[in-house]
PDB file with one MODEL, atoms N, CA, C and O in Angstrom:
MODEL        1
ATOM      1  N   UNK A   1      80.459 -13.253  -6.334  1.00  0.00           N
ATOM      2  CA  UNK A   1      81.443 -12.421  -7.005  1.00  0.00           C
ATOM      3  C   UNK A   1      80.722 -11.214  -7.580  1.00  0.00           C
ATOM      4  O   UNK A   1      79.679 -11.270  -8.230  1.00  0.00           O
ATOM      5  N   UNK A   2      81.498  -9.954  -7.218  1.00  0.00           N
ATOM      6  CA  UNK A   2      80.813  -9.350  -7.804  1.00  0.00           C
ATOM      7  C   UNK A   2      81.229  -8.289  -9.283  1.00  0.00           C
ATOM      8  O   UNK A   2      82.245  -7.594  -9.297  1.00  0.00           O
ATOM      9  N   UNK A   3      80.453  -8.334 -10.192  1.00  0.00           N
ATOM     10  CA  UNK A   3      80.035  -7.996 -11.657  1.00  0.00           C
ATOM     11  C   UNK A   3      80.916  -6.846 -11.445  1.00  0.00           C
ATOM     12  O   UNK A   3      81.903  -7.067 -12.147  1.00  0.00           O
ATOM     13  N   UNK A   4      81.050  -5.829 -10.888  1.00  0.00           N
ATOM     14  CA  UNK A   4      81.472  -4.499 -11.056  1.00  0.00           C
ATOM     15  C   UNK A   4      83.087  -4.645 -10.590  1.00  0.00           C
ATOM     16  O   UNK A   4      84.072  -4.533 -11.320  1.00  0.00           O
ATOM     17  N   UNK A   5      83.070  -4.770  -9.959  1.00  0.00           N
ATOM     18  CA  UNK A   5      85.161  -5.414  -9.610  1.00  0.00           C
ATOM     19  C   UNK A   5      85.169  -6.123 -10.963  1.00  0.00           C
ATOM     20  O   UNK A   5      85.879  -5.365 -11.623  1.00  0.00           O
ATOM     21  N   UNK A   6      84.957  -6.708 -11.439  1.00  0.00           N
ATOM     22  CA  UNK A   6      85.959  -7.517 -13.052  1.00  0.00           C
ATOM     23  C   UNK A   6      85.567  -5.856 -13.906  1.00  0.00           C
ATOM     24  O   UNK A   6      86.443  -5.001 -14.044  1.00  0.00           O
ATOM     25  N   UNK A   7      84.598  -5.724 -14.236  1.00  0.00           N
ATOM     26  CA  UNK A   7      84.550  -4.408 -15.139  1.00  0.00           C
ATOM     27  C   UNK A   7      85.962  -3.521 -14.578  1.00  0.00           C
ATOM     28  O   UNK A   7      86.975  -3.238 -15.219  1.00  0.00           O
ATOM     29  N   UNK A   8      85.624  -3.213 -13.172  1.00  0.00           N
ATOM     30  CA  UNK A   8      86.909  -2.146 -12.515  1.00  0.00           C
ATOM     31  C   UNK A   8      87.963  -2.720 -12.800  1.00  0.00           C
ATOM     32  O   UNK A   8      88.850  -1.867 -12.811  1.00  0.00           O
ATOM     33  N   UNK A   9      88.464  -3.971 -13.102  1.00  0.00           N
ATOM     34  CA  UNK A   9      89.408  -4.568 -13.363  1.00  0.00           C
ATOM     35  C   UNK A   9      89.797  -4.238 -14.669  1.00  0.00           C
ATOM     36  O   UNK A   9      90.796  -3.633 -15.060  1.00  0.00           O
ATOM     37  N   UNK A  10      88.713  -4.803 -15.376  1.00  0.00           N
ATOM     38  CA  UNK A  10      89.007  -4.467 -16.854  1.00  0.00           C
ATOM     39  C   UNK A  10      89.372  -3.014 -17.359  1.00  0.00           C
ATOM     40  O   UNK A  10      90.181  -2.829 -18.269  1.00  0.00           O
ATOM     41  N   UNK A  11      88.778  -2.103 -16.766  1.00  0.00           N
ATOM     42  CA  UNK A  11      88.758  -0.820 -17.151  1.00  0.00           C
ATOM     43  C   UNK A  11      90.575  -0.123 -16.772  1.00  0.00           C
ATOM     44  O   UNK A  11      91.294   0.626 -17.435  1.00  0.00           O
ATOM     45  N   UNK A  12      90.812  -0.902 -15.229  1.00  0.00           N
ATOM     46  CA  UNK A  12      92.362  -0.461 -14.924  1.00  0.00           C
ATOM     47  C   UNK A  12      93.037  -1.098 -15.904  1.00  0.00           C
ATOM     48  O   UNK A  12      93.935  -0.558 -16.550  1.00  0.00           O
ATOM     49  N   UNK A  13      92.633  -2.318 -16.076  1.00  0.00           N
ATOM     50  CA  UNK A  13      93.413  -2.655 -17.283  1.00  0.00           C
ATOM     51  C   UNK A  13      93.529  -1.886 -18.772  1.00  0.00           C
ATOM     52  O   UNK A  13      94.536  -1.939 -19.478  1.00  0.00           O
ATOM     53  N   UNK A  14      92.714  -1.405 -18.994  1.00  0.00           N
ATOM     54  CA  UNK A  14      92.451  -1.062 -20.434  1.00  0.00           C
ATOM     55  C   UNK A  14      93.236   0.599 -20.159  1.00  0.00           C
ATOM     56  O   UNK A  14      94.109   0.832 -20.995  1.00  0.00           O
ATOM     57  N   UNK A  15      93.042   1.584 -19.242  1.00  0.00           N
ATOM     58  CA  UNK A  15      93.587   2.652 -19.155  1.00  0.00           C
ATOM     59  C   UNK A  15      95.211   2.805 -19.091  1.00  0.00           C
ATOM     60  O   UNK A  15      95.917   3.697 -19.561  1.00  0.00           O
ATOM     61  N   UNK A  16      95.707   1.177 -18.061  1.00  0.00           N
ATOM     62  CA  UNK A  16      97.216   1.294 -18.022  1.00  0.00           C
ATOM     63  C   UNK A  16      97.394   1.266 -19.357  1.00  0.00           C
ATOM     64  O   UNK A  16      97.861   2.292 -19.850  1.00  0.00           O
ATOM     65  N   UNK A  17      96.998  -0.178 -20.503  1.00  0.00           N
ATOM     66  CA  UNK A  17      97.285  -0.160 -21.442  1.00  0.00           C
ATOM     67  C   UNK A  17      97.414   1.718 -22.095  1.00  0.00           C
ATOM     68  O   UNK A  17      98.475   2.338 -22.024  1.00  0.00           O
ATOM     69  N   UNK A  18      96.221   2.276 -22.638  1.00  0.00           N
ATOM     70  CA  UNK A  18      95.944   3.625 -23.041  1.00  0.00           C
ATOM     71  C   UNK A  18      97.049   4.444 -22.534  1.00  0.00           C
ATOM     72  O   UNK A  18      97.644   5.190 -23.312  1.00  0.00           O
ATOM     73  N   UNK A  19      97.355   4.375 -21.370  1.00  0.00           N
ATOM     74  CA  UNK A  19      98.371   5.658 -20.945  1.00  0.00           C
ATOM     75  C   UNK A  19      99.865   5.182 -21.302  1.00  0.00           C
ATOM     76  O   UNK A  19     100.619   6.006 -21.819  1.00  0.00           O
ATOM     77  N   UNK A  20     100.225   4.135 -21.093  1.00  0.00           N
ATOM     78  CA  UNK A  20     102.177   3.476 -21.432  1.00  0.00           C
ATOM     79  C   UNK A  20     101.516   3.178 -23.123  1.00  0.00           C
ATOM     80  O   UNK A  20     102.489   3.162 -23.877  1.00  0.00           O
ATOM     81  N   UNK A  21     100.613   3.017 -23.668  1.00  0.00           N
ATOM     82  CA  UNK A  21     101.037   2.763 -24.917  1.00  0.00           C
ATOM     83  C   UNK A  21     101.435   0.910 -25.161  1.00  0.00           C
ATOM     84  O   UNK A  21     101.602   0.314 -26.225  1.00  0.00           O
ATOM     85  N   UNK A  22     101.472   0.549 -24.200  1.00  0.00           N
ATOM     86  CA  UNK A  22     102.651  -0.981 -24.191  1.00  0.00           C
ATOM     87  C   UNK A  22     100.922  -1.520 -24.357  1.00  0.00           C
ATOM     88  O   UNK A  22      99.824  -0.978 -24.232  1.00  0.00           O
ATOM     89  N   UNK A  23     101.380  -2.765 -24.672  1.00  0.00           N
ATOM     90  CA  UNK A  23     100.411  -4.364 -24.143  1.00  0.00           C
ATOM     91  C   UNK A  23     100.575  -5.037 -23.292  1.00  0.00           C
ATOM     92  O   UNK A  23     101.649  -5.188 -22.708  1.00  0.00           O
ATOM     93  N   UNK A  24      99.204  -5.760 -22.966  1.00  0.00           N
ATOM     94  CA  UNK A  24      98.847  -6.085 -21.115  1.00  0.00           C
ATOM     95  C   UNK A  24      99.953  -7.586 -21.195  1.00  0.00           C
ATOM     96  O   UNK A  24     100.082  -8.577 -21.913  1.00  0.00           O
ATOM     97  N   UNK A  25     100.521  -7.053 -20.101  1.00  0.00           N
ATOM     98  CA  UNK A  25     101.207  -8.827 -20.319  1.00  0.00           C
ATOM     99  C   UNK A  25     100.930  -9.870 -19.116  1.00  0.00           C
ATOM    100  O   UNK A  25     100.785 -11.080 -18.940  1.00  0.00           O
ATOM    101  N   UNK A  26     100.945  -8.731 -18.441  1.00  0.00           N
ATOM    102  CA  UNK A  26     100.750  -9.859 -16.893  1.00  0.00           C
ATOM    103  C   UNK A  26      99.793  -8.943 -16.155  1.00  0.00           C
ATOM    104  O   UNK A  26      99.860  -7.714 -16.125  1.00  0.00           O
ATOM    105  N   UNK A  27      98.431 -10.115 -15.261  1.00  0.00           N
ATOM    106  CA  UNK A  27      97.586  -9.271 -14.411  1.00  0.00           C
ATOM    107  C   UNK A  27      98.028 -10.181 -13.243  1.00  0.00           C
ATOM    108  O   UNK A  27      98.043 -11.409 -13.162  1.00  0.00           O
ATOM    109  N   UNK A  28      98.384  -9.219 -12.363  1.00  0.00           N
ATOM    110  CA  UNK A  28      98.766  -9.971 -10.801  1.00  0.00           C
ATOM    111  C   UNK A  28      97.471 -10.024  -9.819  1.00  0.00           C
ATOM    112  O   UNK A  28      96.912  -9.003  -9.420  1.00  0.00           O
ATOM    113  N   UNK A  29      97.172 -10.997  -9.568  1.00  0.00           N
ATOM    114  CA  UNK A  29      95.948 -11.227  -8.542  1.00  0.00           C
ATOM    115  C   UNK A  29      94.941 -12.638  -9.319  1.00  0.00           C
ATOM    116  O   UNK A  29      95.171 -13.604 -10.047  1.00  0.00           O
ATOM    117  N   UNK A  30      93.880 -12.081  -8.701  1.00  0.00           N
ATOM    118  CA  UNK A  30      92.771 -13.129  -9.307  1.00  0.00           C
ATOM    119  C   UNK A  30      92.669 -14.000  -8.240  1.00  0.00           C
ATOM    120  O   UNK A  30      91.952 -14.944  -8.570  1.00  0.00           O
ATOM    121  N   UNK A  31      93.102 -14.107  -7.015  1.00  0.00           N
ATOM    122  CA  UNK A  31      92.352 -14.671  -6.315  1.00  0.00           C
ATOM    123  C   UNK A  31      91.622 -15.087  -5.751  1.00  0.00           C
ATOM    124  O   UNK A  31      91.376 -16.229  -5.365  1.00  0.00           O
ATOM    125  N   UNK A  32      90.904 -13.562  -5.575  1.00  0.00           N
ATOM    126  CA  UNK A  32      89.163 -13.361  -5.141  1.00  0.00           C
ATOM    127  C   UNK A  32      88.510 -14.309  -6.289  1.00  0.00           C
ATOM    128  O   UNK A  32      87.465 -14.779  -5.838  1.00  0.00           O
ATOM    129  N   UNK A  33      88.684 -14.622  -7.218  1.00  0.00           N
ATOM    130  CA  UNK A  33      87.996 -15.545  -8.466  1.00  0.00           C
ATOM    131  C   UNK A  33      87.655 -17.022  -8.315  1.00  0.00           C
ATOM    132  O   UNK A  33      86.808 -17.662  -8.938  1.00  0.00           O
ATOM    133  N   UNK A  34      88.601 -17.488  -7.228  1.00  0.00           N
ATOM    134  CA  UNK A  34      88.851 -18.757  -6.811  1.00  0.00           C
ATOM    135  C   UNK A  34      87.096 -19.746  -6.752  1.00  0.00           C
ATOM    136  O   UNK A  34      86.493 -20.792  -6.994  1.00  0.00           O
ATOM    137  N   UNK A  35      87.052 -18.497  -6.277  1.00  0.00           N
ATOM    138  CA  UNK A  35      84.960 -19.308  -6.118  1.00  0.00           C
ATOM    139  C   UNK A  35      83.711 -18.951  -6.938  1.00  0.00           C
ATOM    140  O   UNK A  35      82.503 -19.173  -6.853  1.00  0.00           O
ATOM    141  N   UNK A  36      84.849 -18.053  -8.082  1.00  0.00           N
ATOM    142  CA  UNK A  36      83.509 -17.311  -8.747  1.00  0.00           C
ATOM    143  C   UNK A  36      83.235 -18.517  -9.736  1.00  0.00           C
ATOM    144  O   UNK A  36      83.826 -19.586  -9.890  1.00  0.00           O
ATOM    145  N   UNK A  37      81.984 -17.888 -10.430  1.00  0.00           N
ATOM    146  CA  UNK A  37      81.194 -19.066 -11.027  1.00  0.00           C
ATOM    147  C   UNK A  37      81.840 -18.773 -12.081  1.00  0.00           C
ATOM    148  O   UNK A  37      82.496 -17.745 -12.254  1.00  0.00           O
ATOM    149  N   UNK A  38      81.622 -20.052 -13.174  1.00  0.00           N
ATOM    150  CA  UNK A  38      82.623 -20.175 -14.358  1.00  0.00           C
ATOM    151  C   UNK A  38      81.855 -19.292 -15.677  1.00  0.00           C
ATOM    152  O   UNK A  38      82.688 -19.112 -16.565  1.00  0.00           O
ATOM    153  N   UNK A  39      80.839 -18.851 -15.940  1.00  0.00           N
ATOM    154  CA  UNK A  39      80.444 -17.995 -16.920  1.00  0.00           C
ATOM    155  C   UNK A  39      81.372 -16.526 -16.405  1.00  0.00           C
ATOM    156  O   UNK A  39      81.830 -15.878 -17.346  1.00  0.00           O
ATOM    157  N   UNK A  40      81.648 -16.010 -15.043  1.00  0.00           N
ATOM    158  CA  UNK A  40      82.023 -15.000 -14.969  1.00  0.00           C
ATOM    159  C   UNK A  40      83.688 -14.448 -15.301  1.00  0.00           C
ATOM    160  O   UNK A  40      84.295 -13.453 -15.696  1.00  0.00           O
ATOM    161  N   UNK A  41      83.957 -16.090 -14.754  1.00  0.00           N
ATOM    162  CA  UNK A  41      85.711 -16.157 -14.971  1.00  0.00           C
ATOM    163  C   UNK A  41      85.785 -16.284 -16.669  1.00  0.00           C
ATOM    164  O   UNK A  41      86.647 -15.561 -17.168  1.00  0.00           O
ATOM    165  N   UNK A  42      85.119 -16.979 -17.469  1.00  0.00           N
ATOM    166  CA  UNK A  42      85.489 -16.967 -18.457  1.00  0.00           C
ATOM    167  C   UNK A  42      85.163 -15.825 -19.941  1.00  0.00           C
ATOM    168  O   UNK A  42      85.639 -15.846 -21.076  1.00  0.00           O
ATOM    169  N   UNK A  43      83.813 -14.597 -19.071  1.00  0.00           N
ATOM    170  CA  UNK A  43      83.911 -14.018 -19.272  1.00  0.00           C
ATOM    171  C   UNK A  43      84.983 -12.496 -19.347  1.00  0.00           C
ATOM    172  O   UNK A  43      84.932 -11.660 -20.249  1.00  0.00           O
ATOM    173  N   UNK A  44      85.730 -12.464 -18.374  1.00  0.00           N
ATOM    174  CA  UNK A  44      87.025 -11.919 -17.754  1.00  0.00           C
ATOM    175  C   UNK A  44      87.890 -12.432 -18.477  1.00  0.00           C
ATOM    176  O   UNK A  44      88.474 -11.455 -18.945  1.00  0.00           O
ATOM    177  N   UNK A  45      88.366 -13.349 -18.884  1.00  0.00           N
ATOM    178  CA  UNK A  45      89.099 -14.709 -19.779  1.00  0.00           C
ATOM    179  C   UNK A  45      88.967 -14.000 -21.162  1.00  0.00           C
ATOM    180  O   UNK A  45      89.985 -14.083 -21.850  1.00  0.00           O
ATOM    181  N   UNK A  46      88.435 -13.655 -21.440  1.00  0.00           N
ATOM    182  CA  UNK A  46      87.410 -13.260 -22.871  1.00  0.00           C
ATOM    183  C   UNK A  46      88.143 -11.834 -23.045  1.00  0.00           C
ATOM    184  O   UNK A  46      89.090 -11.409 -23.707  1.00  0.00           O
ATOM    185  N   UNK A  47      87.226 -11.314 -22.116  1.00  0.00           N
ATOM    186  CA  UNK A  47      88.089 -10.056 -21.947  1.00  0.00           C
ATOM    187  C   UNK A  47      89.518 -10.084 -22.111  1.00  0.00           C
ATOM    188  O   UNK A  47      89.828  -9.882 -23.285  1.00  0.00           O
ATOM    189  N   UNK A  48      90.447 -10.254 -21.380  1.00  0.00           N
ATOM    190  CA  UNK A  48      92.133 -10.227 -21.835  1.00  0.00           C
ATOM    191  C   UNK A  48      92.313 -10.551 -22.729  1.00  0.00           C
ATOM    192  O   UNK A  48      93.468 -10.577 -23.155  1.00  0.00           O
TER     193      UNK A  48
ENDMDL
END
């Protein structure tokens, strides 16, 4: 898995938030995650 896709993730996340003003309610996907190792998912986890 790689480190820079969850950041890019996080970051689309954090800008939609910034631009509508609203809070994150739902992230659609996460599948690619299915095999990632569990410090990374729960770092991402952390994150939201």
């Amino acid at each position: 898995m790689n480190r820079t896709f969850i950041f890019d993730l996080c970051n689309t996340a954090f800008y939609a938030k910034d631009v509508t003003g609203q809070s994150l309610r739902t992230v659609i996907g996460g599948f690619h995650m299915l095999r990632a190792e569990y410090p990374l998912v729960d770092e991402t986890i952390d994150w939201f």
